[in-house]
C-alpha positions in Angstrom: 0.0 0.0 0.0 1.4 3.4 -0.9 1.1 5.7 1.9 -1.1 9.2 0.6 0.1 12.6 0.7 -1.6 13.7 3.8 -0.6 10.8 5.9 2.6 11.6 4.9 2.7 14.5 5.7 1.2 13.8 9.1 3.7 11.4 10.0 7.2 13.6 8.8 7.0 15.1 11.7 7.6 12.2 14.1 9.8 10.8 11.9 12.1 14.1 12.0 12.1 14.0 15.7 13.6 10.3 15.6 15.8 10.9 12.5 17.5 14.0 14.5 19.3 12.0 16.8 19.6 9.0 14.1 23.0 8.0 13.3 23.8 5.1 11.0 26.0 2.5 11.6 28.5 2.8 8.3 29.0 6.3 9.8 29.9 5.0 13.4 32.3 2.4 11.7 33.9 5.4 9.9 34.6 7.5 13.1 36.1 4.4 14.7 38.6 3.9 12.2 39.6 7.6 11.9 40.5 8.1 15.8 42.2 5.4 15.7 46.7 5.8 17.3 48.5 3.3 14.5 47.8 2.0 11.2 45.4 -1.5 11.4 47.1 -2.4 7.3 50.6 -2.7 8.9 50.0 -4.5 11.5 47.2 -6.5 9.6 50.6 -7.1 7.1 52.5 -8.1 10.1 50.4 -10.8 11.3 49.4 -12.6 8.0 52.8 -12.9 6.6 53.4 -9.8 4.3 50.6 -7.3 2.5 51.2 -9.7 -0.6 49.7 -12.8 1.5 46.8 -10.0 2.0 46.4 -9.6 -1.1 46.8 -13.2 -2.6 43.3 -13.7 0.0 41.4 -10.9 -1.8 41.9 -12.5 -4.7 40.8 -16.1 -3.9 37.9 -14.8 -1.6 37.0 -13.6 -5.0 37.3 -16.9 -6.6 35.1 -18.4 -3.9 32.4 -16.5 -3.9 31.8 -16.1 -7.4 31.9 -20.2 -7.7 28.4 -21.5 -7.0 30.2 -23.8 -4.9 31.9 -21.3 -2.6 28.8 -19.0 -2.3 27.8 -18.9 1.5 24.8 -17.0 1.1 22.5 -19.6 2.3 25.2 -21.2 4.6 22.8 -20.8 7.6 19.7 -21.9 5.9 20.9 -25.2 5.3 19.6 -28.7 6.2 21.3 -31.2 7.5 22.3 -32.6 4.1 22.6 -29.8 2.1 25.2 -29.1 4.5 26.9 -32.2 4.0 26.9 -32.4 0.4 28.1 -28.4 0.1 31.3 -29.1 2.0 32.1 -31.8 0.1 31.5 -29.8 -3.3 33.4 -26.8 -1.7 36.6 -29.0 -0.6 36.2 -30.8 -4.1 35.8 -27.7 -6.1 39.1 -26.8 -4.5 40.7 -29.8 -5.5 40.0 -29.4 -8.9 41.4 -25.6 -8.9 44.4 -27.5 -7.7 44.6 -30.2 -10.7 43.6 -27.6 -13.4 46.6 -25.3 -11.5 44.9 -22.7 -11.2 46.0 -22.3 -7.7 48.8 -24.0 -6.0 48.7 -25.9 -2.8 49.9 -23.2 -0.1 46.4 -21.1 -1.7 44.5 -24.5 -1.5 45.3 -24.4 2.0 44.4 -20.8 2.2 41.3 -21.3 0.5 39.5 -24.0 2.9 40.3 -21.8 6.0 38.2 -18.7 4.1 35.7 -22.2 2.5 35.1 -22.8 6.8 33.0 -25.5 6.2 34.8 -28.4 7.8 33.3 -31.7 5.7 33.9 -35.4 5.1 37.1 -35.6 3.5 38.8 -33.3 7.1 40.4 -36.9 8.3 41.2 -38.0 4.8 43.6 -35.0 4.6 44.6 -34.3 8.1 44.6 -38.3 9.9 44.0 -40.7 7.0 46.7 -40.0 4.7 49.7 -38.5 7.5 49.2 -42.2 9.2 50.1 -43.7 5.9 53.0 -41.5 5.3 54.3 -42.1 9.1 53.4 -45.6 9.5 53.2 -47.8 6.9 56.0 -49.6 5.4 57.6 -48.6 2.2 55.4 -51.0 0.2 52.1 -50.7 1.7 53.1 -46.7 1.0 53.6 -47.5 -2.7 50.0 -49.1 -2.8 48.4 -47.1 -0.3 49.1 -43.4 -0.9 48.9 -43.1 -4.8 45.2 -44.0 -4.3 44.5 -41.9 -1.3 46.1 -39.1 -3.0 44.2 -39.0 -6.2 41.1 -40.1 -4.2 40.5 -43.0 -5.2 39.9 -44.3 -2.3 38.9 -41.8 0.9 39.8 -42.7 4.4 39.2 -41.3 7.7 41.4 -42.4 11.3 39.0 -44.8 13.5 40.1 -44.9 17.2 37.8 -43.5 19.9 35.3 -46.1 20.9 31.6 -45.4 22.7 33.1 -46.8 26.0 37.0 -45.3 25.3 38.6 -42.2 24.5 41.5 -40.2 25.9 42.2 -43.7 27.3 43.6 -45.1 24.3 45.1 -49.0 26.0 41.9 -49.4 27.1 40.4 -49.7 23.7 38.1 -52.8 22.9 38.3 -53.5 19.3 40.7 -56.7 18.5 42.7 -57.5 15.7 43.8 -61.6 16.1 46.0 -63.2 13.9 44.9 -66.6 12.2 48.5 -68.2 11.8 47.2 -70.8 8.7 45.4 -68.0 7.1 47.7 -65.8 7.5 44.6 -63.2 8.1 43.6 -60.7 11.1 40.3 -61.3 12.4 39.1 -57.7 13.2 36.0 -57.9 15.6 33.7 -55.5 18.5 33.7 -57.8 20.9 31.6 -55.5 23.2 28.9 -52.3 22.1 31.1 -50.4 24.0 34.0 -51.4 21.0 31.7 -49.5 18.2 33.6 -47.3 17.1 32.5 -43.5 17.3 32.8 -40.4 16.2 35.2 -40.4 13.4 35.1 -37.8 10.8 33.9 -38.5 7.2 33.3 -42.1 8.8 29.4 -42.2 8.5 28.9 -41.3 5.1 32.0 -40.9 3.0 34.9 -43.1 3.6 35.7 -46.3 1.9 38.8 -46.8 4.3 39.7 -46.7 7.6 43.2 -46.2 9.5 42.0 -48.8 12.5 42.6 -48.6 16.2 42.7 -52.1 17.5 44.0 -54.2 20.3 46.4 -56.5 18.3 46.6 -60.5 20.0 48.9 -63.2 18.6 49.0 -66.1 20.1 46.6 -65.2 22.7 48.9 -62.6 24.2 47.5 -58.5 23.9 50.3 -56.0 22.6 47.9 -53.2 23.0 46.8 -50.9 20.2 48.2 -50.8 16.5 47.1 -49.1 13.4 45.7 -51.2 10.6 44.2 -50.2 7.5 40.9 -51.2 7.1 38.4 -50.9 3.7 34.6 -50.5 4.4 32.8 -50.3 2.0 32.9 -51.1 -1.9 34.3 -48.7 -4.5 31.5 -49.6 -7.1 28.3 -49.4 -5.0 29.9 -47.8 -1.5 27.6 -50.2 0.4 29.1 -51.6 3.7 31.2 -55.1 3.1 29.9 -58.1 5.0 30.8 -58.2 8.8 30.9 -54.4 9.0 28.0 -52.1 10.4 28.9 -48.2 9.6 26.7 -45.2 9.7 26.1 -42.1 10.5 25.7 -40.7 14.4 23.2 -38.4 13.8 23.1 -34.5 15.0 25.4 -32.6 16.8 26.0 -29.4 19.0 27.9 -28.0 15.5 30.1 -29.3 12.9 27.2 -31.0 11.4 28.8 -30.9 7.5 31.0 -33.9 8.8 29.6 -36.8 9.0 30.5 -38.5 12.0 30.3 -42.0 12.4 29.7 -44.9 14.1 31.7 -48.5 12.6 31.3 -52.2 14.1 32.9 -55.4 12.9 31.6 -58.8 13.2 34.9 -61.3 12.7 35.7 -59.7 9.9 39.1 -61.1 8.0 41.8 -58.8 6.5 45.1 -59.9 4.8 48.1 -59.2 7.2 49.6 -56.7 5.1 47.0 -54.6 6.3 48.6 -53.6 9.5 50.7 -50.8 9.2 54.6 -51.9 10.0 56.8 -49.3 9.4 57.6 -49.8 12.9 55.7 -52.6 14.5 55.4 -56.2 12.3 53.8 -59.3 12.8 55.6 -62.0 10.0 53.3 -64.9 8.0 54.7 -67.0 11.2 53.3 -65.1 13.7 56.3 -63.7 15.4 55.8 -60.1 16.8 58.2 -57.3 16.5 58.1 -54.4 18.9 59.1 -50.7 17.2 62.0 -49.7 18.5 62.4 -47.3 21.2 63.0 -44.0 19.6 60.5 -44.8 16.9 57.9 -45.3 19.5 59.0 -41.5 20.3 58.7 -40.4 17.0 55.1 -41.5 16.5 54.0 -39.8 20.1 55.4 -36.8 18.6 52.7 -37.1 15.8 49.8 -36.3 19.1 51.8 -33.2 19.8 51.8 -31.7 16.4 48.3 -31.4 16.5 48.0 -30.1 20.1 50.5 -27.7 18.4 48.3 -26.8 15.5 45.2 -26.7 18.0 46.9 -23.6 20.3 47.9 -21.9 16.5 43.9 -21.6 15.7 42.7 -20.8 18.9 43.6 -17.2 18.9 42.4 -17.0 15.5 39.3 -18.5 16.4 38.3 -16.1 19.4 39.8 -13.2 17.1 37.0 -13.7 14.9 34.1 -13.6 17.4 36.1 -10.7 19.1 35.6 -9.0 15.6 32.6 -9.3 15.4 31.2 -8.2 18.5 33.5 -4.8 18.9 32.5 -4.4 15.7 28.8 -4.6 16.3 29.1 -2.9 20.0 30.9 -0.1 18.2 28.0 1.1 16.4 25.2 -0.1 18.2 23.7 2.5 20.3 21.6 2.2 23.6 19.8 4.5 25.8 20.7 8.3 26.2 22.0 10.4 29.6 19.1 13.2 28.5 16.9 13.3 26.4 17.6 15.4 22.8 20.4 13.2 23.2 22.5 10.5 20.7 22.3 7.2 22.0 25.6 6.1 23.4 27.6 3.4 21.6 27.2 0.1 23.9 31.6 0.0 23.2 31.5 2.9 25.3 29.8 1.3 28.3 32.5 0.4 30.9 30.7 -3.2 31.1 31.2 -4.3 27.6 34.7 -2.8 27.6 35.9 -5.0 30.2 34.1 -7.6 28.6 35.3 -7.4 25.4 38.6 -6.0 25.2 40.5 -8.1 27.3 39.2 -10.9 24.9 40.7 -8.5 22.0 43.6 -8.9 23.8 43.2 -12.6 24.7 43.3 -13.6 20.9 46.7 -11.2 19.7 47.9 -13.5 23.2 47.2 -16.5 21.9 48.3 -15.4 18.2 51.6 -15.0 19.4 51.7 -17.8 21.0 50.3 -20.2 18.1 53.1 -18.6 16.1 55.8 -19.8 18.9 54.3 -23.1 20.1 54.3 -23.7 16.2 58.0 -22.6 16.2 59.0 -24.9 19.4 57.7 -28.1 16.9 59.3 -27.0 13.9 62.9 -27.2 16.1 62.0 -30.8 17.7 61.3 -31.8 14.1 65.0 -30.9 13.4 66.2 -32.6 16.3 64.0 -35.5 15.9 65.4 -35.9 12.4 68.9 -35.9 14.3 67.5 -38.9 16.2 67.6 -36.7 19.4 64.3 -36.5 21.6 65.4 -34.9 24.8 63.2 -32.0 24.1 60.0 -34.0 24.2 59.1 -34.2 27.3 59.2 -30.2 28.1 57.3 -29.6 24.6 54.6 -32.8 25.7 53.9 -31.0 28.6 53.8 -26.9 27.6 51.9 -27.5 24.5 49.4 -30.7 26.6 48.6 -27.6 29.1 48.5 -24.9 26.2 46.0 -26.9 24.5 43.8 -27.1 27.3 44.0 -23.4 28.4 43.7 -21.9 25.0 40.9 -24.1 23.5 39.1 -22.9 27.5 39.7 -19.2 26.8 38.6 -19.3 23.5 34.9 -21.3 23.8 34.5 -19.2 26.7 35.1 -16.2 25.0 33.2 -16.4 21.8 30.2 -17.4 24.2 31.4 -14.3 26.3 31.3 -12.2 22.5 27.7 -14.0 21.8 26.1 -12.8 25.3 27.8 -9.0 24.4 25.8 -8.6 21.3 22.6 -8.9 23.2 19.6 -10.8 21.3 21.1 -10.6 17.8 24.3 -12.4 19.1 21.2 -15.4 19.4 20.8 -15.1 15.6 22.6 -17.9 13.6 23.0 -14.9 10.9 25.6 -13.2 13.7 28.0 -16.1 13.1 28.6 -16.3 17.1 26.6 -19.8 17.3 28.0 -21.6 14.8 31.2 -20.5 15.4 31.3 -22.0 19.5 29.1 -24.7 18.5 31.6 -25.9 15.7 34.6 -24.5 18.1 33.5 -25.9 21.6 34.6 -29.8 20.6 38.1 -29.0 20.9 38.1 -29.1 24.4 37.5 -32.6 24.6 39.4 -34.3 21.0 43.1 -34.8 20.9 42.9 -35.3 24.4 40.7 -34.2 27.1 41.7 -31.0 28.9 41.4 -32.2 32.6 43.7 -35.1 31.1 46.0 -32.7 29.4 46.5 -30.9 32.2 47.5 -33.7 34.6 50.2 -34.6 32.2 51.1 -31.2 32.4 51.0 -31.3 36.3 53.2 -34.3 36.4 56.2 -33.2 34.7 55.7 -29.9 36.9 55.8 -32.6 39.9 58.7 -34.3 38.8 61.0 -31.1 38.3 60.2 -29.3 41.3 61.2 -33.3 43.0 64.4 -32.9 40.8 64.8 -29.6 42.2 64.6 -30.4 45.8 67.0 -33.5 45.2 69.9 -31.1 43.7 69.4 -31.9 39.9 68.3 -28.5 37.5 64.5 -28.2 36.7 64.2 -27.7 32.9 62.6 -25.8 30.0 59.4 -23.5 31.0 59.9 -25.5 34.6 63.1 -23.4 35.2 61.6 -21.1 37.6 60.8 -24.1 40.1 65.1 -23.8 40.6 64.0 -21.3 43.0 60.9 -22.5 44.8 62.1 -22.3 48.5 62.9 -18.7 47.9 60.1 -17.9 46.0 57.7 -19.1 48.8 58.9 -16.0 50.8 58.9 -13.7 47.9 55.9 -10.7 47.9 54.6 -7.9 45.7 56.7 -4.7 46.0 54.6 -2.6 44.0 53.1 0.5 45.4 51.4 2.6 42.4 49.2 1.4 40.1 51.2 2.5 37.1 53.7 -0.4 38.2 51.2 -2.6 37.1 51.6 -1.2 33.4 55.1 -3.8 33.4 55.5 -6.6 32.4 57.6 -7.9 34.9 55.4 -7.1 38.0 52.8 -9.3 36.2 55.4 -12.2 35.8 56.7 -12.0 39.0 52.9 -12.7 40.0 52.9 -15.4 38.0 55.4 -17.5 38.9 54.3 -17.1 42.2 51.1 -18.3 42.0 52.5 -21.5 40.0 55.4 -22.4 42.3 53.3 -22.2 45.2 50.5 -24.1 43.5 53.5 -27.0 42.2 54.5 -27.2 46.2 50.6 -27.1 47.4 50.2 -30.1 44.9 53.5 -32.2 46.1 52.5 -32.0 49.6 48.8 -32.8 48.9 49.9 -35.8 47.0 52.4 -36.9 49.7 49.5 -36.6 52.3 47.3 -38.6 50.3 49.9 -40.9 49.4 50.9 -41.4 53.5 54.4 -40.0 52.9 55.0 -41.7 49.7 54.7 -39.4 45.9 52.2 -42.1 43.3 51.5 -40.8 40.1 49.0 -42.6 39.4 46.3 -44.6 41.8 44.2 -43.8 44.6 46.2 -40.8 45.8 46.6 -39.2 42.8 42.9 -39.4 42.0 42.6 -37.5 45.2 44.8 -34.3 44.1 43.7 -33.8 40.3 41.7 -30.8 41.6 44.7 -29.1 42.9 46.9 -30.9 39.7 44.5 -29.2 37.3 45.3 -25.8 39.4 48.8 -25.6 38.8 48.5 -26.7 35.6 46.4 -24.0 34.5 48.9 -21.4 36.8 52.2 -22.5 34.5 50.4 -22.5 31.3 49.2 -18.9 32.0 52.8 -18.5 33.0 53.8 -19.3 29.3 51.4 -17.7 27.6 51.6 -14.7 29.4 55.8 -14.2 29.1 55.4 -15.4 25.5 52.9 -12.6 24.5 55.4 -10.1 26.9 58.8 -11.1 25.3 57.1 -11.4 21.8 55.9 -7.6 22.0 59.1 -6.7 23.0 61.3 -8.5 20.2 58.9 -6.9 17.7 59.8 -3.5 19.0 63.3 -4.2 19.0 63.5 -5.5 15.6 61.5 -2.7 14.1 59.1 -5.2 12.3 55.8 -3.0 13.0 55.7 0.7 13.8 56.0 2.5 16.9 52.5 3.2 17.1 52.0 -0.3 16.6 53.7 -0.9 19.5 52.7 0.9 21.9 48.7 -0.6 21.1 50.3 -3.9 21.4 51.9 -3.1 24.7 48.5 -1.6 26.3 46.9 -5.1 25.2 50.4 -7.2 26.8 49.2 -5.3 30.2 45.5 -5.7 29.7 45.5 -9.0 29.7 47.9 -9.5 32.4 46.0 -7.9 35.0 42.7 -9.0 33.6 44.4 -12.8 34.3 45.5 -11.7 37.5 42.0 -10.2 39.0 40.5 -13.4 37.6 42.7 -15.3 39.9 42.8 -12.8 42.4 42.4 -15.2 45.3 45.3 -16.8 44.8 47.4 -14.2 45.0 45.8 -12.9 48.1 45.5 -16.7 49.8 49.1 -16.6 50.9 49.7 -12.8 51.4 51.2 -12.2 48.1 49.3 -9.5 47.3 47.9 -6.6 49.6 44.2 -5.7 49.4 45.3 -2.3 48.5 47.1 -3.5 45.4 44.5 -5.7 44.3 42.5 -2.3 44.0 45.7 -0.8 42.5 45.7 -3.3 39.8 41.8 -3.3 39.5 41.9 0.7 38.7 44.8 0.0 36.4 42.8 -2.3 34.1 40.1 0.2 34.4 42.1 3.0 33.0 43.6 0.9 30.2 40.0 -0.2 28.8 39.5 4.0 28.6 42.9 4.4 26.7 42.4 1.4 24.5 38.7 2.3 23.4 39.7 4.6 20.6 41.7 1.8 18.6 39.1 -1.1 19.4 38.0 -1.4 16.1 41.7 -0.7 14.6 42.5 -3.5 16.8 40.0 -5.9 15.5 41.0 -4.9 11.2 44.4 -5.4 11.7 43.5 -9.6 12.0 42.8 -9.1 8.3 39.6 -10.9 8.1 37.1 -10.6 4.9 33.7 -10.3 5.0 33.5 -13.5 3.6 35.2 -15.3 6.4 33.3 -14.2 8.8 29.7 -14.6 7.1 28.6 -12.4 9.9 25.7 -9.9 9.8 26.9 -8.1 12.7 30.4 -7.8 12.0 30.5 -6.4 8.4 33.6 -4.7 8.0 31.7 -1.1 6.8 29.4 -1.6 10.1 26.0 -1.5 7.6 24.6 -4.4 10.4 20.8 -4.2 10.4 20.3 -3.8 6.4 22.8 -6.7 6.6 19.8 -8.5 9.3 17.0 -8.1 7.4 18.1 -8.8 4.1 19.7 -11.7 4.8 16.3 -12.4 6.9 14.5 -11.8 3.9 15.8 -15.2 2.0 14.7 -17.4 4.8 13.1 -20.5 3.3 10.6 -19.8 6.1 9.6 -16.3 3.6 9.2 -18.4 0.3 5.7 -17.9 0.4 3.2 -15.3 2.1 1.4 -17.6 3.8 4.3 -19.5 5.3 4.1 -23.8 5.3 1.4 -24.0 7.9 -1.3 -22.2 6.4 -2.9 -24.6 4.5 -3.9 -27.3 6.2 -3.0 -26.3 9.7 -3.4 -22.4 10.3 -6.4 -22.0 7.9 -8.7 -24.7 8.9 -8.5 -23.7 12.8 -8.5 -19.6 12.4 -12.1 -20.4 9.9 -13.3 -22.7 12.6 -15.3 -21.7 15.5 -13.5 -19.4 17.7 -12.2 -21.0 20.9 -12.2 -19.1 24.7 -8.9 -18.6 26.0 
């Protein structure tokens, strides 16, 4: 209906009243970028490798959205199978870019993290195929690997069981070995031995790489990898014996196909275990891998915690992007009337809520980039045959995982809630994002696990300490536990609290003390006696999990510190740059330190009065990084694309972003919407009922 000109004319006047203190969003967005104190390109350059890595992603964010198969426009209209099927036409069409060479593999690589849809063919590249390069034999690699590589064939990596998971010798799957047949009889004995959960395993694989309890002879040698087909190449039905599917929906991540696989005496030739290391020979004689191999492939397990800590700043850097974005131009209630609406960034609240994630996410970025490093030079040593450096990088990069993958689902739920009721809305990207995110708290090892391996090593130093030997690695500051014990905050002006060292000196506090609370606690439990494992030790894992947590903010915090400080040094970013980095090294410090506050204060480290020092500290550095917020947020370099977020569109045009994506809701194909005819119409014509 078009309005007439009289009702027109009668309504102008309200709508100058609310149009005079109207201010759209793009305009906001403009104003935040032009007070910001550095340049967000350089330092944007900085952290993706170079302005010509920058522009290389322009250019195949381009590519991907003008391929029907990289579109995301109806990403978060999707059913369950549409979902399914698009990721596997997305990582496919990719592929193919890749054959034709258009592209070349480091921009393949690019590409899928900007594709984001994680899909069936995730363990074929990232398990399936690395098992056969690190643990099959020469032979079964020249078979195996041409095949996986040119998929024709498509595997995934079966392990965790319903009843097992971080507990991998507990597994109940067998693999027996039939002498005269010269054959391995794979079988579930149990329903707890279904295996569960693998990627790509309910739908898409032919293959598995099989996690199985391996008998000869009657005698159990524990888990060994053999590989495994499924199904048939011609028809991809399930071959006789097996039971595979599907495990049906999930929190998030529902484009992969988790699965479910079972075994019912199923026989596979023996070449099918994978013995690079381990063999079994036609006569049934077992031979163990030898020692330092056995090291090698544990070093496998930390490579991906490794890779885990590099994405989780990047992951809580996108939801951090998106809601200072959005809180940056959304406005909310007025001091007087005749007044703008204040920006919700500039409420003191959301500040403290979201800035010290800003700065939680550059932490972890730095230290993704360094845990990344620490693997890259135990690869080099390993490839020396020397390991020594193993058991320090098990244990940092076990309690990293755990801490970062915590910090960052709790943030991007922490961004969600700060974007009020749209942060609900799929079409804000915040609950896909956790929900696909939130997993890795629990795979690759369970974080309450991680962290008592963690905790042990600490254990075991500070013991070394105390009976004359060094401690070593990122357990170096336990050389000095007895006098740390005594040692206590010397700080008497807030501005101290702008150091780095104060906060260190904080930290390794709280850690040592926590490392002796633990010994003792464990020698109580243990009448006298230290067991790491057993009835005592199951009675300290709450104060095991502490300390764990204390030295792994330790090393995140003193790698985020020192890696500021190198950049400055070296020149690599601009003063300006700096000096933003440095207010977010401090930030998230002190926001770490009042989180923990009451372990500082349990043992009289800290005075109530510097508590309250450090408290107005953080206060004054959300005021003096405000301005470069949004600054803060471009310089991660992410396209709109990427994101697929309505609320954290890079030009700030959010609520024409809303509705017109709104607009295209299957829901709004018709008028009438699906329930009209033959639910909605029949009972609103029938006679009215009394409420």
């Amino acid at each position: 209906m078009v309005a007439d000109e009289r009702t027109r004319k009668l309504v102008a006047a309200s709508s100058e009243v609310v149009l005079a203190n109207h201010v759209e969003p793009t305009a906001d967005m403009r104003a935040e970028r032009a007070r910001a104190s550095f340049d967000s390109e350089e330092l944007a350059a900085y952290l993706n490798g170079g302005r010509h890595k920058l522009q290389r992603k322009a250019e195949l964010v381009k590519m991907l959205s003008d391929s029907e198969w990289g579109n995301k426009s109806r990403r978060y209209f999707l059913t369950r199978q549409e979902e399914y099927t698009g990721a596997l036409q997305g990582i496919l069409g990719i592929w193919d870019l890749v054959q034709d060479k258009q592209i070349s593999l480091d921009d393949a690589l690019l590409m899928r993290q900007l594709f984001n849809l994680p899909g069936g063919l995730e363990l074929h590249i990232g398990m399936f195929i690395p098992s056969i390069l690190s643990q099959a034999s020469e032979e079964q690699q020249a078979k195996w690997l041409p095949l996986a590589q040119n998929l024709r064939i498509i595997g995934t990596y079966a392990q965790t069981e319903l009843g097992h998971g971080t507990f991998v010798r507990g597994l109940e799957t067998t693999a027996t070995y039939d002498v005269e047949r010269e054959e391995f009889v794979v079988h579930s004995p149990t329903l707890s031995s279904t295996k569960w959960w693998p990627g790509g395993l309910g739908k898409t694989a032919t293959h598995v790489i099989l996690m199985a309890r391996l008998f000869v002879d009657s005698k159990d040698y524990g888990p060994h990898a053999f590989i495994v087909q499924i199904r048939t190449l011609d028809t991809h039905r399930p071959l006789p014996g097996i039971k595979v599917g599907d495990i049906g929906p999930k929190a998030g991540y529902n484009a992969v196909d988790n699965g479910y696989l079972s075994f019912d005496h199923v026989r596979i030739p023996r070449e099918a275990m994978l013995m690079r290391f381990a063999k079994v020979s036609r006569e049934g004689k077992y031979s163990p891998p030898p020692a330092a191999n056995s090291k090698a492939s544990y070093a496998t397990m930390v490579y991906v915690r490794a890779t885990i800590v590099e994405e989780a700043g990047w992951v809580l850097a996108k939801a951090a992007t998106i809601a200072i974005r959005y809180n940056a131009v959304r406005r909310q209630t007025t001091a007087r009337a005749g007044q703008k609406e204040l920006q919700v960034l500039d409420y003191q609240n959301t500040a403290a809520e979201l800035l010290p994630l800003l700065a939680a996410s550059y932490a972890l970025i730095f230290m993704g980039k360094s845990a990344m490093g620490m693997y890259k030079q135990f690869e080099a040593d390993r490839d020396r045959g020397e390991f020594s450096s193993l058991p320090e990088l098990h244990a940092v990069l076990s309690g990293l995982k755990a801490l970062s993958t915590w910090i960052t689902s709790d943030g991007i739920e922490a961004c969600r809630r700060g974007c009020g009721g749209h942060g609900y809305s799929l079409l804000s990207g915040l609950p896909t994002l956790f929900a696909s995110y939130v997993q890795n708290a629990t795979w690759e090892g369970d974080n309450n696990v991680m962290c008592l391996q963690t905790a042990r090593y600490l254990l075991k130093n500070l013991l070394a300490v105390q009976s004359g030997k060094p401690a070593a690695g990122s357990a170096a500051y336990l050389q000095s536990a007895q006098q740390e014990m005594q040692s206590r905050c010397s700080l008497e002006s807030a501005e101290g609290w702008l150091q780095a060292e104060p906060l260190l000196a904080a930290f390794r506090h709280r850690a040592t003390r926590l490392c002796i609370v633990a010994v003792q606690a464990l020698q109580a439990e243990g009448g006298g006696k230290l067991a790491f494992e057993g009835p005592a030790w199951n009675a300290c894992t709450v104060d095991m999990i502490r300390l764990a947590r204390a030295h792994s903010l330790l090393v995140l915090y003193s790698n985020f510190a020192d890696s500021v400080k190198q950049l400055a040094s070296q020149g690599a970013v601009s003063a300006a740059c700096v000096a933003a980095l440095r207010k977010l090294v401090a930030l998230y410090g002190l926001t770490s330190l009042l989180r923990e506050l009451g372990d500082f204060l349990e043992d009289g480290y800290m005075s109530g009065s510097q508590a309250s020092q450090a408290r107005q500290q953080q206060y004054a550095l959300l005021r003096g990084l405000r301005p470069d917020a949004v600054a803060l947020v471009d310089s991660f370099g992410f396209e709109d694309y990427l994101l697929n977020s309505a609320l954290g569109r890079k030009d700030g045009d959010v609520y024409r972003d809303l509705l017109q994506r709104a607009e295209v809701s299957p829901l709004n194909a018709s008028e009438e919407g699906p329930a009209w005819e033959g639910i909605l119409k029949t009972r609103l014509a029938g006679p009215h009922a009394r409420l």
